[in-house]
N, C-alpha and C positions, 0 to 999 in steps of 0.2 A: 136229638140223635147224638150217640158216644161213636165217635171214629174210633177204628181198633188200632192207632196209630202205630204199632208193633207191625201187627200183621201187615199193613199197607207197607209199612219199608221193607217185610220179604217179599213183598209180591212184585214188589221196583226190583229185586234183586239184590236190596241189601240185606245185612246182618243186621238181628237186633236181641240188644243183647240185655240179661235179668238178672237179679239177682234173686237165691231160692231161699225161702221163709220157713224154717224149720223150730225157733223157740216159744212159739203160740204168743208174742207177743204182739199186743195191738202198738205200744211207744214204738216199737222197734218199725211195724212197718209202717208206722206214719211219718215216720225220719225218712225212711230208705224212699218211701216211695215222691219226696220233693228233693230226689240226689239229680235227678233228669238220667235213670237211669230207662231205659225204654218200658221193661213189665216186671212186676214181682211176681212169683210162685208162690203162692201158701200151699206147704206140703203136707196134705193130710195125709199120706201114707205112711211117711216115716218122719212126720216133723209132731213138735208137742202142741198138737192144737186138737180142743175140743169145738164141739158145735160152737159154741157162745164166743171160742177167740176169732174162728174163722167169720161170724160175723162182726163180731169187733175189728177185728183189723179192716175187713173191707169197708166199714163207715170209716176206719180211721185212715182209709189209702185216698177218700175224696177228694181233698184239698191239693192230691201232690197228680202230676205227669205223667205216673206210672202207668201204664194198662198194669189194671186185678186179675190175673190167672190163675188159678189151681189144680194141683195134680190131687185126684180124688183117692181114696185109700184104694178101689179095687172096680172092674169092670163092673159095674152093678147101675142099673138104670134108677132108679131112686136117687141113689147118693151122686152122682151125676146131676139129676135136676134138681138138688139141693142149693148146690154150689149154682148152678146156672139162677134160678130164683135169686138167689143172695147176690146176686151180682158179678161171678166172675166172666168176664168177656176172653177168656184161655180156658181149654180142657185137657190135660194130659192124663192117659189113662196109660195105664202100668200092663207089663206083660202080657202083649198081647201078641196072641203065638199063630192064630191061624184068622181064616178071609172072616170065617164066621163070628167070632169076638171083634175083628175091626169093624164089620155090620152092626152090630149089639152096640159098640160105643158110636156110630155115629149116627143112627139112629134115634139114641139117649138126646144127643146133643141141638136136635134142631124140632122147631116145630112142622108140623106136617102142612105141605103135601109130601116135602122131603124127608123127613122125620116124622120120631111117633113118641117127643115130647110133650109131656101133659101141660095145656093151658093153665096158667097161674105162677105167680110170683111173688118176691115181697122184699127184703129191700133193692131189688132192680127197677123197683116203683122210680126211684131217687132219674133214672133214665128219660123218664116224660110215656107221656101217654102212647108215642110212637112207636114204644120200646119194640113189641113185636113184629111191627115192618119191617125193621133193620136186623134184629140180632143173626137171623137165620145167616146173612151175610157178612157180619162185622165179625163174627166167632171165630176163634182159631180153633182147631183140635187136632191136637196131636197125640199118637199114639206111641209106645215106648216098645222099641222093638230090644229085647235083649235076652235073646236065649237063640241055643244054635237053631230050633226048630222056626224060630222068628226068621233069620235069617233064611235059609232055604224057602219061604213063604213071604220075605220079604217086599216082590212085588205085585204080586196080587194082592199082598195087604193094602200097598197104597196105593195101586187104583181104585179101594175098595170108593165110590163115590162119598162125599161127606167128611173125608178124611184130608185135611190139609197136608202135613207132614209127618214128621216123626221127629224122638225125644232118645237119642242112642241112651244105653243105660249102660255103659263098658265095663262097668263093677259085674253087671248080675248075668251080660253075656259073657264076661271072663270065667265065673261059676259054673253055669251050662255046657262051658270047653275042659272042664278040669283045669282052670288055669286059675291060681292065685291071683286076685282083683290087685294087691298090690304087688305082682310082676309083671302084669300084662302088658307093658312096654315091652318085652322083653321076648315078648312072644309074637313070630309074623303072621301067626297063623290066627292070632287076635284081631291084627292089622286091617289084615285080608277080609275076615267078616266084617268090619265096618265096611271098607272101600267096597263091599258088596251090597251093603246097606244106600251108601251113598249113589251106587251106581243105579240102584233099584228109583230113588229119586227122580234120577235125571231122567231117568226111563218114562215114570210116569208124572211128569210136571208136579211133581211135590216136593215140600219144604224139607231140606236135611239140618235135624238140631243134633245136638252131644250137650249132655251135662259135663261140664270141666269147673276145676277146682279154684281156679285164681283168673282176674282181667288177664293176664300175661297168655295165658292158654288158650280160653277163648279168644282173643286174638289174632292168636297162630290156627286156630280150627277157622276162624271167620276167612283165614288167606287161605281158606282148602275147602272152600266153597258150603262151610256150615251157615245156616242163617237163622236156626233159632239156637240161643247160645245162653244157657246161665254159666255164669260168668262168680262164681264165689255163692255164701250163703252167709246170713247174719251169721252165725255160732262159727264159723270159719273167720270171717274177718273178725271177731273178737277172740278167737284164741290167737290169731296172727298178730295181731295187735298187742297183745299181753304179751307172746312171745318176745318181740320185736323189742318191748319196754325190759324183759328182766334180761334181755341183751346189751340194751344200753346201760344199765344199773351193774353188768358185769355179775349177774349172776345166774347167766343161763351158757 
């Protein structure tokens, strides 16, 4: 049996925080995932990963602490049990706007009686033979609430049963408001839909995450009650990092 040790520290109430996998590299998450950061995200919606990296990297995340999570390109029940087969013990699906799409993904996500995922796997083999005793309940899934019609639907999405929490997307609800993703600070009425998101949470005993940009910010979202938190992304801490060097070299 794999403890989903991520999800068990939000269920205690804490924060648990990841970093998101966007360069399709298998080296890359086999570093990140022995840093003892809690879960990786391999991002196949907007990250460079074909089928072959996405199992590459999760043979390559074994050896490290991480919980394997991935957010799947789009609501689609196939590509869902892809990623669930191959091993990821996280599900985040993308734009999901009304009761009926958060049924369709968590449905995808679990085997039946509660679910109306198809029997069969393959490298989740690596699990033991036990594998489908457990997963139905070690599984996180979260859905990504980020459009203004999400938000007015926001809590009946997440009572929807099967549905753990949510994954703010504040870029692509800033888009659905007419608001520039980089001025959305700037705007209350940005604000306001999250603190309505979060409040939809509290409402129905489910998990509030936000994607943020750097440790320092997820941080500050973990003291404002977020508890699923990526916290930076490979391709981010290595442009940060190059930044930081041609600053010190005096030529940035």
């Amino acid at each position: 049996m794999r403890i989903n040790t991520a999800k068990q520290k939000m269920i205690r109430g804490e924060p648990a925080f990841g970093y998101a996998l966007g360069l399709g590299s298998a080296l890359v998450a086999e570093q990140l995932s022995r840093t003892g950061i809690d879960f990786l995200l391999i991002d196949t919606q907007h990250g460079s990963f074909t089928p072959e990296s996405v199992l590459s990297s999760l043979v390559a995340m074994e050896g490290g602490t991480a919980v394997p999570m991935a957010r799947v390109a789009r609501n689609d029940y196939t590509m869902i049990g892809r990623l669930l087969d191959e091993g990821a013990l996280g599900i985040v699906v993308p734009m999901v706007d009304t009761v009926e799409q958060a049924r369709a993904a968590a449905m995808a996500c679990r085997f039946p009686p509660v679910g109306m995922r198809s029997w069969g796997w393959s490298h989740a083999a690596i699990y033991g033979d036990d594998y489908p005793d457990w997963i139905n309940e070690q599984l996180f899934v979260a859905v990504q609430i980020e459009s203004a019609q999400a938000v007015e639907n926001a809590e009946a999405i997440l009572a929807v049963p099967g549905i753990d929490g949510c994954w703010i997307g504040p870029a692509d609800l800033a888009l659905s408001m007419g608001i520039d993703p980089r001025r959305a600070h700037e705007h209350e009425e940005h604000q306001r839909a999250i603190e309505r998101i979060v409040a939809a949470c509290r409402n129905t005993g489910k998990i509030a995450g936000l994607a943020t940009a750097d440790p320092d910010s997820a941080w500050q979202a973990s003291q404002q009650g977020f508890r699923f938190l990526t916290a930076g992304s490979d391709i981010g801490f290595l442009m940060s990092g190059a930044r930081a060097g041609l600053r010190t070299l005096g030529r940035a």
